[in-house]
C-alpha positions as CSV (number, residue, x, y, z in Angstrom):
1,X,0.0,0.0,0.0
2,X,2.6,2.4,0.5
3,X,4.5,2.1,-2.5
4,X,1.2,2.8,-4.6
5,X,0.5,5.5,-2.2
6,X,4.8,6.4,-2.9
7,X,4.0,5.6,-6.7
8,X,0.7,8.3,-7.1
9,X,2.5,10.8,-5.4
10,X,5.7,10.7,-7.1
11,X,3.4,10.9,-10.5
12,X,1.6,13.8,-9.4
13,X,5.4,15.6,-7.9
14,X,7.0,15.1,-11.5
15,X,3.8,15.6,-13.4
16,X,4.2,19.1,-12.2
17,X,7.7,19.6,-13.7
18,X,6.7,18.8,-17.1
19,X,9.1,21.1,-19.6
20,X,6.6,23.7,-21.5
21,X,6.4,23.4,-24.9
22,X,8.9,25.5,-27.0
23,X,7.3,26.6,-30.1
24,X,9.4,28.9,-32.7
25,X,7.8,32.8,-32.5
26,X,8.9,35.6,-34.8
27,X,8.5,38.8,-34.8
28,X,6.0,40.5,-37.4
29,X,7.0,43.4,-39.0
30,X,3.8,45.5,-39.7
31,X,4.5,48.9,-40.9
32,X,8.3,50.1,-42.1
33,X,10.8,51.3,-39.1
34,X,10.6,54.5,-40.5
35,X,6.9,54.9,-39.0
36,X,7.9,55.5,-35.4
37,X,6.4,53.8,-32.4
38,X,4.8,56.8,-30.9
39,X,5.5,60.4,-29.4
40,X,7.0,59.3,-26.1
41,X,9.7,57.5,-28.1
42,X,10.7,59.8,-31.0
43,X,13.7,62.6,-31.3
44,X,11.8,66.0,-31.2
45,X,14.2,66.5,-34.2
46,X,13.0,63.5,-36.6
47,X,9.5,63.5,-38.1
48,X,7.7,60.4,-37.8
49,X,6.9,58.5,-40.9
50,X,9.7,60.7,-42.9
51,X,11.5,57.8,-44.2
52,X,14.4,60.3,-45.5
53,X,14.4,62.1,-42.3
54,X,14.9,58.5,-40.1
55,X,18.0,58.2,-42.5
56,X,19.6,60.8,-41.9
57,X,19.2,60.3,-38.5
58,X,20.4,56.7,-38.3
59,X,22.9,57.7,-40.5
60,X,23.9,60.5,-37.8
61,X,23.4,58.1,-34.4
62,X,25.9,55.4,-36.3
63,X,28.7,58.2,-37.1
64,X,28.9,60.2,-34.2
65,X,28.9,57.5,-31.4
66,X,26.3,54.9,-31.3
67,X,28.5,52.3,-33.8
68,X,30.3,50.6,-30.7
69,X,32.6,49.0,-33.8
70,X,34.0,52.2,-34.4
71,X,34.1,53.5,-30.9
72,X,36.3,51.0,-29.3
73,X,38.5,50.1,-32.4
């Protein structure tokens, strides 16, 4: 009797750790980067939805200190 009592409970105990099933998510691209997020997130400088204007900007952040390449070589 106890080792069916021993048995059920150690079912139920690893039952409990079962592993969570790992399914494969990407992320969906909706709209173009260039769109913006929103006002609490945008430079006042760069008009959202301005694809040339988010160029120049990237273009800006990745010379003058944002490229972490170029700043520590």
């Amino acid at each position: 009797m106890k080792k069916l009592i021993f048995a059920v409970v150690l079912v139920a105990g690893l039952s409990a750790c079962g592993d969570k099933p790992q399914v494969l998510e990407t992320i969906k691209k909706d709209s173009a980067a260039f769109t913006g997020t929103g006002k609490a997130f945008a430079n006042q400088d760069w008009k959202q939805g301005d694809k040339a204007s988010w160029e120049s900007h990237l273009k800006a952040r990745n010379q003058y200190g944002q490229n972490d390449y170029t700043r520590m070589n």
